[in-house]
C-alpha positions as CSV (number, residue, x, y, z in Angstrom):
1,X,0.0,0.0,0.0
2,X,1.6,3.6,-0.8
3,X,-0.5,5.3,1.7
4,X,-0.2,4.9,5.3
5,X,-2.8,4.0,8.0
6,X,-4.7,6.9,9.0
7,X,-5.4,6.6,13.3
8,X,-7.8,8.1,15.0
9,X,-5.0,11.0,15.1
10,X,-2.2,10.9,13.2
11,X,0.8,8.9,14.5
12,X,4.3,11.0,13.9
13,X,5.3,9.9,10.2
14,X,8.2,7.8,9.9
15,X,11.1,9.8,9.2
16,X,12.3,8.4,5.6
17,X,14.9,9.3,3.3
18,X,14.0,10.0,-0.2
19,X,17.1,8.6,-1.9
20,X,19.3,5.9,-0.9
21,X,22.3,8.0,0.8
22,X,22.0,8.1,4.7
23,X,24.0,9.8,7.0
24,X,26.2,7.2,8.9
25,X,25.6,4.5,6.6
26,X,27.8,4.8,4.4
27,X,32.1,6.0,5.2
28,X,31.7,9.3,6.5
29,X,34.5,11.8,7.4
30,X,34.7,15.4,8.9
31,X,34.6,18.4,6.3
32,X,36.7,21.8,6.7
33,X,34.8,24.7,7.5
34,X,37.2,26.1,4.3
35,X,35.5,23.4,2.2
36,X,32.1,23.8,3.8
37,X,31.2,27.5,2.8
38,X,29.8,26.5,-1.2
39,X,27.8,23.6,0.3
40,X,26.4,25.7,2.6
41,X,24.8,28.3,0.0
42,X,23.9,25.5,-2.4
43,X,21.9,24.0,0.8
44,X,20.1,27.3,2.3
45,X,19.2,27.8,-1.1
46,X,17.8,24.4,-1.9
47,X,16.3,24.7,1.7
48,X,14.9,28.5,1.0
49,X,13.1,26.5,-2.2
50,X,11.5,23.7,-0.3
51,X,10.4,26.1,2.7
52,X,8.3,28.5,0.2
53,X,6.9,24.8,-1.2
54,X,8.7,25.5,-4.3
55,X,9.0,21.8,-5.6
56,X,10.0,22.5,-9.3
57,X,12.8,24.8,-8.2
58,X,14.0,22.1,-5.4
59,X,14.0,19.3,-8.6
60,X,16.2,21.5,-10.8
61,X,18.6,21.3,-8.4
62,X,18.6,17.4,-7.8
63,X,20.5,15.3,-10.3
64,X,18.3,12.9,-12.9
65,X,18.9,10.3,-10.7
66,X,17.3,11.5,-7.4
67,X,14.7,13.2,-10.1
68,X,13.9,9.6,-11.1
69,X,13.8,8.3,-7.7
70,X,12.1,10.9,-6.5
71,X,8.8,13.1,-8.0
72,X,7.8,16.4,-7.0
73,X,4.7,14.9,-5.4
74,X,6.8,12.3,-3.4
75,X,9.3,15.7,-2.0
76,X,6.1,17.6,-1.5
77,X,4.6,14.3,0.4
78,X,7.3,14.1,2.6
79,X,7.9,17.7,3.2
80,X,4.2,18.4,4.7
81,X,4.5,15.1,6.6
82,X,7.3,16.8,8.6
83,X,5.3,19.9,8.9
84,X,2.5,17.9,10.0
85,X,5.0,16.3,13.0
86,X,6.8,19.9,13.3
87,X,5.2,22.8,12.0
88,X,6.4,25.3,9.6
89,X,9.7,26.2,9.9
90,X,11.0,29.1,11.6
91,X,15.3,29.4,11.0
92,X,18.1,27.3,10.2
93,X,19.7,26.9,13.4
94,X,23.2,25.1,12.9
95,X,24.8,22.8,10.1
96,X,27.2,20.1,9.7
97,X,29.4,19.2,6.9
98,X,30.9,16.1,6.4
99,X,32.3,14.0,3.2
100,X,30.2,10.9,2.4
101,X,32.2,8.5,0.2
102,X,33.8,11.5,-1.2
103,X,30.4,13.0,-1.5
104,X,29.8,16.9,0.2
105,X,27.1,16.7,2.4
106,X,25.5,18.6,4.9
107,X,23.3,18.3,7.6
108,X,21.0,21.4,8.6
109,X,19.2,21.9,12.0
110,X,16.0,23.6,11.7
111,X,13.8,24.9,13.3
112,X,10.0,24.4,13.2
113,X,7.1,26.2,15.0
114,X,6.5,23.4,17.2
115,X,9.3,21.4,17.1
116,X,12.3,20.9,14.5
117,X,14.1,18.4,12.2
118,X,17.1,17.6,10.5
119,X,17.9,18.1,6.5
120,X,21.1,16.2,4.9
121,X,21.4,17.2,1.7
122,X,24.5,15.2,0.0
123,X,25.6,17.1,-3.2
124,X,27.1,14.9,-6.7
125,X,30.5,15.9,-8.4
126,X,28.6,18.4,-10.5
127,X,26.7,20.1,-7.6
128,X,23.6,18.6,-7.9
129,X,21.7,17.0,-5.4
130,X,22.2,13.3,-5.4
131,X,21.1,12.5,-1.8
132,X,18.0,13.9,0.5
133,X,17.4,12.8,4.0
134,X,14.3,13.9,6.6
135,X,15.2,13.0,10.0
136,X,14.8,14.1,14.0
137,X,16.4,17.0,14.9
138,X,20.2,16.2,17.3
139,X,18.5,19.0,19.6
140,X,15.1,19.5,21.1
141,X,13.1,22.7,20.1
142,X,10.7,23.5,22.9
143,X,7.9,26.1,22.2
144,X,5.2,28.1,23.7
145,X,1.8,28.8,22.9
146,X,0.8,32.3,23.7
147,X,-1.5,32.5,26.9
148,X,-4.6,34.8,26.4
149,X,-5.4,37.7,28.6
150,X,-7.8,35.9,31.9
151,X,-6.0,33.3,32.0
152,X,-3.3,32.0,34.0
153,X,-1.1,28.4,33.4
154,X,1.8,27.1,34.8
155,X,3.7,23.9,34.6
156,X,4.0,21.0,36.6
157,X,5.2,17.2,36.4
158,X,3.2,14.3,36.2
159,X,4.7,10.7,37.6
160,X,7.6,13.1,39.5
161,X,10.0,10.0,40.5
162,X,9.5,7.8,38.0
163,X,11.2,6.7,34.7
164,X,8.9,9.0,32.4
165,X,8.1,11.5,34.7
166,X,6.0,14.3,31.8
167,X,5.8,17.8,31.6
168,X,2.1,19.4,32.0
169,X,0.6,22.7,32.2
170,X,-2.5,23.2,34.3
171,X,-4.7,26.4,32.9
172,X,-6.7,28.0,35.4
173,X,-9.3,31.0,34.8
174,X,-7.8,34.4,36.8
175,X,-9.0,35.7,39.6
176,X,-11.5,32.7,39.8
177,X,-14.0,32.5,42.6
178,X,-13.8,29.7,44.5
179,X,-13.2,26.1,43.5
180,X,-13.7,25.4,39.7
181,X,-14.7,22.3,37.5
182,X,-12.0,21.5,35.4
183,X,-11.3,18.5,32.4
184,X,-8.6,16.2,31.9
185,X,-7.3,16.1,28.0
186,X,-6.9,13.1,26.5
187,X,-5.0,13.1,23.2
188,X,-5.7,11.1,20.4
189,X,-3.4,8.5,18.5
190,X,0.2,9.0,18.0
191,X,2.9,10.9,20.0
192,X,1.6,14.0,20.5
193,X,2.7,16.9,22.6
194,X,0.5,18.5,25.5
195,X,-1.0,20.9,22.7
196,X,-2.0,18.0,20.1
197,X,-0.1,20.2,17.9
198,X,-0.5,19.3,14.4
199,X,1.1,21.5,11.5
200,X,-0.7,24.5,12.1
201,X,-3.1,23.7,14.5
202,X,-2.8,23.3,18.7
203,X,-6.5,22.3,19.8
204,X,-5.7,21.4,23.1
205,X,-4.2,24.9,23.5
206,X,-7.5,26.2,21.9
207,X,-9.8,24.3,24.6
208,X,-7.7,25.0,27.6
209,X,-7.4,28.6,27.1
210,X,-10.9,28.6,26.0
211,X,-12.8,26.9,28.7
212,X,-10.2,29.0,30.9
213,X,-12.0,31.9,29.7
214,X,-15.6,30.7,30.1
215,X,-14.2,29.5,34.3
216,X,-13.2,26.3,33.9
217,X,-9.8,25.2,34.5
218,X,-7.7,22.3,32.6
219,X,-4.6,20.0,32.7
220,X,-2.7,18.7,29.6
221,X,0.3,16.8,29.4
222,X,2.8,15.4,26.7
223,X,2.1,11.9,26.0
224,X,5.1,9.2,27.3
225,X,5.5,8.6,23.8
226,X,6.0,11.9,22.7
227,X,8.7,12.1,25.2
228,X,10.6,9.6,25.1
229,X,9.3,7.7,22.1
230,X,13.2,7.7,20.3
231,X,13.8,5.9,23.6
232,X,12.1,2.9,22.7
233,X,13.4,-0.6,22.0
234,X,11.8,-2.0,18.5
235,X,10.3,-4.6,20.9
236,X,9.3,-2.4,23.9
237,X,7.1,-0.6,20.8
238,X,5.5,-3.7,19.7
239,X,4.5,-4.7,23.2
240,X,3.0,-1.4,24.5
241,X,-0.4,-1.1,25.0
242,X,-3.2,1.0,25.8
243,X,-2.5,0.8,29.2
244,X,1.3,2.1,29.0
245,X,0.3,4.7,25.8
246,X,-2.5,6.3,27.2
247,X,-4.3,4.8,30.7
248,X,-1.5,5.3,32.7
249,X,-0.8,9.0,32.5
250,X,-4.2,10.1,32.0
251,X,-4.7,8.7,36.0
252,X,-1.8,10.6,36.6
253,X,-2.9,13.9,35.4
254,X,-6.8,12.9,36.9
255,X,-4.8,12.6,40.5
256,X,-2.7,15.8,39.9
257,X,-5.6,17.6,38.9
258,X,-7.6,16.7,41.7
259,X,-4.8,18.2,44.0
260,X,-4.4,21.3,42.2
261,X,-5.2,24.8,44.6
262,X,-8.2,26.5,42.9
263,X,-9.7,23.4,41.5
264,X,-13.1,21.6,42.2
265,X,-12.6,17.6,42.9
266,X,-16.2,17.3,42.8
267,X,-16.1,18.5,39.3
268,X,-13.5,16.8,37.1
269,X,-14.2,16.6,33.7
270,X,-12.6,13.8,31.1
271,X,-12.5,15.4,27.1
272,X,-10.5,12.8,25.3
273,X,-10.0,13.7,21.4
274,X,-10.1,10.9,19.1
275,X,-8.9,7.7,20.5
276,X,-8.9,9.6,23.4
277,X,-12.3,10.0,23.0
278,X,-12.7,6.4,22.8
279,X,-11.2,5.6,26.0
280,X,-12.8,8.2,28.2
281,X,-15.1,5.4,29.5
282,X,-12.9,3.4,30.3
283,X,-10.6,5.9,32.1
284,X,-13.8,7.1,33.7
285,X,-14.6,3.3,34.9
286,X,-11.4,2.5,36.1
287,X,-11.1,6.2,38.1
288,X,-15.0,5.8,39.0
289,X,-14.8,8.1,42.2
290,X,-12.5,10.8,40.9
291,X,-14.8,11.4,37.4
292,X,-17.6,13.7,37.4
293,X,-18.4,13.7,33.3
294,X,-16.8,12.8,30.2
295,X,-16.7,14.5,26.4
296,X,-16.1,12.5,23.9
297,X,-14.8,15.0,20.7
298,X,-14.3,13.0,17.4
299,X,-14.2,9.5,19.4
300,X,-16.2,6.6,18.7
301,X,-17.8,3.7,19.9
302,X,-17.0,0.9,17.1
303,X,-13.7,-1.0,17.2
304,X,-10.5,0.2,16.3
305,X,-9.8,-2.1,13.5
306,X,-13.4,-0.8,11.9
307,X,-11.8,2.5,11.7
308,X,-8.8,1.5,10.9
309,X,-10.3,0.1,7.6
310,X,-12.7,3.0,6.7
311,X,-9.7,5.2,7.1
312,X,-7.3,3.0,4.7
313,X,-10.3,2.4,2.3
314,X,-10.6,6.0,1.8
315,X,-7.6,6.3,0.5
316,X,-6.8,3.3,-1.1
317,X,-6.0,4.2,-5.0
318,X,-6.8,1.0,-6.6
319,X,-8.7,-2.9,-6.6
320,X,-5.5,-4.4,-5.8
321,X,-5.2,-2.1,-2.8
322,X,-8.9,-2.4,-1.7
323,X,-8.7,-6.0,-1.8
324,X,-5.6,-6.0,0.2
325,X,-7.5,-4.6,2.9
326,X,-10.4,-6.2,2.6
327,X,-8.3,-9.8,3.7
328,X,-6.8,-7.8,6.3
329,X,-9.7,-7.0,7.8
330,X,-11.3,-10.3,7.3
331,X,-8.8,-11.4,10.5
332,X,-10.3,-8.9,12.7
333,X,-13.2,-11.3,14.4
334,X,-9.4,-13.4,15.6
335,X,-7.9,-10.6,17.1
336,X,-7.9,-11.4,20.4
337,X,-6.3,-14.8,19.3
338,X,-3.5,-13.5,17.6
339,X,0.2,-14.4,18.5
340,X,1.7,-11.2,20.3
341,X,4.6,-11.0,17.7
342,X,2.0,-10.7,15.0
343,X,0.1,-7.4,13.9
344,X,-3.0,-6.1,11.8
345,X,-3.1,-2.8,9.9
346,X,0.6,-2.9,11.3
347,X,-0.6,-2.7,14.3
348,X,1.2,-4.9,16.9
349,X,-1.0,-7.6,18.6
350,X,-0.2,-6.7,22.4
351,X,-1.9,-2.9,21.3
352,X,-5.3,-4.5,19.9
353,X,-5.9,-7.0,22.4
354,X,-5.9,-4.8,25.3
355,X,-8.1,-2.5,23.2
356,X,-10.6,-5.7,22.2
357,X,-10.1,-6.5,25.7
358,X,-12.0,-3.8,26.6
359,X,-15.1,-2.8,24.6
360,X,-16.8,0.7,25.0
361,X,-20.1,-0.5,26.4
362,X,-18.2,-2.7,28.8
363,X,-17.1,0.7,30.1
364,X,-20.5,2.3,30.1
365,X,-21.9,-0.5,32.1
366,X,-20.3,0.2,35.6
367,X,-20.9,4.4,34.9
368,X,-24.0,6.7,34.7
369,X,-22.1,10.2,34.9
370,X,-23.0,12.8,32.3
371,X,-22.1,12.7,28.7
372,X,-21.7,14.3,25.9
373,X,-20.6,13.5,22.2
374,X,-19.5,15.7,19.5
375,X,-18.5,15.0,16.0
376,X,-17.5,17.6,13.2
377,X,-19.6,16.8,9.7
378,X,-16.4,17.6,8.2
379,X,-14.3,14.9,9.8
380,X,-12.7,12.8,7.1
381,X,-10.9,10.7,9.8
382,X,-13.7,9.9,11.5
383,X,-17.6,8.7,9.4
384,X,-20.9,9.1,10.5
385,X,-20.7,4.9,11.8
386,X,-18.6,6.6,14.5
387,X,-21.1,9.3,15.6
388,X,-24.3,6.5,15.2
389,X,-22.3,3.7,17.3
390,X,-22.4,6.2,20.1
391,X,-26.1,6.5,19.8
392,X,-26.5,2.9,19.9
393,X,-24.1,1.9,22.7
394,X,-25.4,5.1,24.8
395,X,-29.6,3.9,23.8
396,X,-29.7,2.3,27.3
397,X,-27.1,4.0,29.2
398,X,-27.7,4.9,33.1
399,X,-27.1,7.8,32.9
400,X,-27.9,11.2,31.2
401,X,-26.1,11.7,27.4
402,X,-26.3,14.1,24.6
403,X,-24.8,13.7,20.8
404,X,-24.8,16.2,18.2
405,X,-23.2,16.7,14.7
406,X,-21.9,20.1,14.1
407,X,-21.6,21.6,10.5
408,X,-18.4,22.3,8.9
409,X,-16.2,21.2,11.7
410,X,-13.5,18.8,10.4
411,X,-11.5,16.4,13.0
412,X,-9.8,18.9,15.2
413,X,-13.0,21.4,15.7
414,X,-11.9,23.6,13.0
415,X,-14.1,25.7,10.5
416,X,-12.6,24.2,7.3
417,X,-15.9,25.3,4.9
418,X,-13.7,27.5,3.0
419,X,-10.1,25.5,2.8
420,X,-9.3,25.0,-0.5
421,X,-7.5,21.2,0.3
422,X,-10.3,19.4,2.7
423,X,-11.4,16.1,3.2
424,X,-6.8,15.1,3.7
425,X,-4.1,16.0,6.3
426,X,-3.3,18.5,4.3
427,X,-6.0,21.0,6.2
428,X,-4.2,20.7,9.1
429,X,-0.7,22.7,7.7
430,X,-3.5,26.0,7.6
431,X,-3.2,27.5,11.1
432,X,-6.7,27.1,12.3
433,X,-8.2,27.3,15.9
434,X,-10.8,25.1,17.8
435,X,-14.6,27.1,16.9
436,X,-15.9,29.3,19.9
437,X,-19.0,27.4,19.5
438,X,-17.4,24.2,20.4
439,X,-16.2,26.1,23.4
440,X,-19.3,27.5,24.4
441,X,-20.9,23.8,24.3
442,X,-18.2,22.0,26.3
443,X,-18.5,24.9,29.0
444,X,-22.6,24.9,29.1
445,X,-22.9,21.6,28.8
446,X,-20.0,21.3,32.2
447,X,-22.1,24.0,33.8
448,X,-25.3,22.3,33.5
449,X,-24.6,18.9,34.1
450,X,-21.4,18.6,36.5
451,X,-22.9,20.0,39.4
């Protein structure tokens, strides 16, 4: 399959190279900073090229051979994959020459708005570009999102003590009243950061600042494998499972929460985005006395795999792809008998049977708190099956619910009526923010029925 599988949010994209030349592969030896200088204006110019999203110019400097290896759409692919994981980028922050088998290369550091990676370009006898290489950045890039006026945050650590202690912030409205409700954010697939930050787009920013302003106050936290994801054995990765990726550290940040000054235990609030979304039952159930609500935004109540298949089927380009997925999915109703070292959708087995392990109205059985279900009409992640299986798993629910579609919202609560790329990842390189109205729903809805 050429495309990859689409989760419920989108996993940080493998970092590939686009031709065959990889740094440290191959003999490598220290360059002069006398020799350096032309292969660093040849680079910041190819890199000036690819940063305005100039793909012609960036393939008239490549030799035929990368050309061949290499289209415009596949460099443009890969470019606003890494802007997807990074943002756009900001500066060129250091560079590294080296010799490759004779070869000039260098490797730039740069920058991005939330983050940064790492260019090599490896230049040919005759200047061109015969090698070009996306990777993690040799330094971490840490950010900030602006904090609005009426609202105050600050930043605390979650598992303090422990191998993977995180970094959180915990928003709280100024000059607040009393005690106030608060939510718990629970990101969706992949390792995202505190902010779900995703090319130009921070909706858990949005909805902690946001509810901040209407007085309630919030906790978010960079996922363990965010953090120390490039810390992970091959094997450690395909043996994690829900539990490690996501249960874990959202109990953590329901505990720290409910010690925060300023804060309402009474009153804690789960909003888990996608698979996050998903989960929030089951995070609910198994932190029953702590858990006052839960909103489910873009979630769903069908299995994993299910999505997993609309998602691949929606972009599959051909029959020889569909039917590939088709006897995929076909070993779905076995999942909970496969071998640990095997995987579905590439998904390792250890991941989907804790997930099948633990069905949504399994959850919903031992609750009856509030909640409420929201799903954009422009989400091309997640289909209308997802917003009805909520409907029928909540028909005979204990306790009180709500579940509304809201037009032109796409996955992330953004307005994208008037984008000119919808309906693929691409939307989400336009900065956009989480829609007021979203806002104003959560916060009523938390006023109304967390009492």
């Amino acid at each position: 399959m050429t495309k990859r599988i689409l989760c419920l949010l989108l996993s940080l994209f493998l970092l590939l190279p686009l031709s065959g030349c990889a740094l440290f592969q191959t003999k490598v030896e220290d360059m002069d900073e006398s020799d350096a200088a032309p292969y660093y204006s040849m680079g910041e110019g190819f890199l000036q090229s690819l940063f305005a999203g100039d793909y012609a110019a960036c393939a008239a400097l490549c030799s035929e051979t990368l050309q061949g290896q290499m289209s415009r759409s596949d460099l443009q692919s890969a470019w606003e994959n890494m802007r997807l994981s990074y943002g756009d980028p900001v500066s060129i922050e250091s560079r590294k020459p080296y010799w490759i088998n004779g070869e000039g290369t260098v490797v730039f550091q740069v920058a991005c708005a939330h983050g940064g990676c790492s260019v090599q370009l490896t230049y040919d006898e005759e200047n061109n570009v015969a090698g070009l290489w996306f990777g993690l950045p040799e330094e971490d890039f840490p950010y900030e999102v602006a904090v609005p006026e009426g609202v105050q945050e600050y930043e605390i650590v979650l598992g303090e003590g422990t191998d993977t202690p995180l970094k959180a912030l915990v928003t709280l409205p100024e000059n607040a009243q009393g005690p106030v409700p608060a939510v718990v954010l629970v990101h969706g697939s992949g390792a995202s950061d505190r902010n779900e930050a995703i090319g130009g787009c921070y909706p858990f920013a949005d909805i902690a600042h946001g509810l901040a302003k209407r007085g309630i106050a919030a906790i978010r936290y960079d996922k363990r494998t965010y953090t120390y994801g490039n810390a992970y054995t091959e094997e450690e990765v395909n043996a994690m499972t829900v539990e490690e990726e996501v249960l874990q550290d959202a109990q953590l940040a329901i505990e720290a929460l409910d010690a925060q000054e300023g804060v309402d235990p009474e009153r804690v609030v789960l909003v888990g985005h996608s698979l996050g979304g998903m989960l929030a039952p089951r995070i609910a159930a198994e932190n029953a006395d702590r858990i006052a609500g839960i909103v489910s935004l873009a979630g769903s109540a069908r299995g994993y795999l299910d999505i997993v298949y609309d998602q691949n089927m929606d972009v599959a380009e051909s029959d020889a792809q569909r039917n590939s997925i088709k006897r995929e999915y076909r070993k779905v109703e076995n999942v909970l008998s496969l071998k640990d070292d095997e995987t579905l959708f590439g998904i390792p087995a250890p991941y989907l049977k804790d997930l099948y392990s633990h069905p949504v109205e399994d959850s919903l059985a031992s609750l009856s708190v509030p909640i409420l279900v929201l799903q954009g009409e422009n989400d091309f992640q997640m289909h209308v099956e997802d917003f009805r299986s909520w409907q029928d798993a909540l028909a005979d629910y204990a306790g009180p619910w709500e579940a509304e579609m809201l037009p032109d919202l796409n996955h992330l609560f953004v307005d994208d009526s008037a984008y000119s790329r919808r309906g693929s990842v691409a939307e989400y390189l336009t900065e956009g923010h989480v829609d007021e109205g979203v806002l104003d729903r959560i916060a009523s809805w938390i006023g109304e029925n967390v009492a």
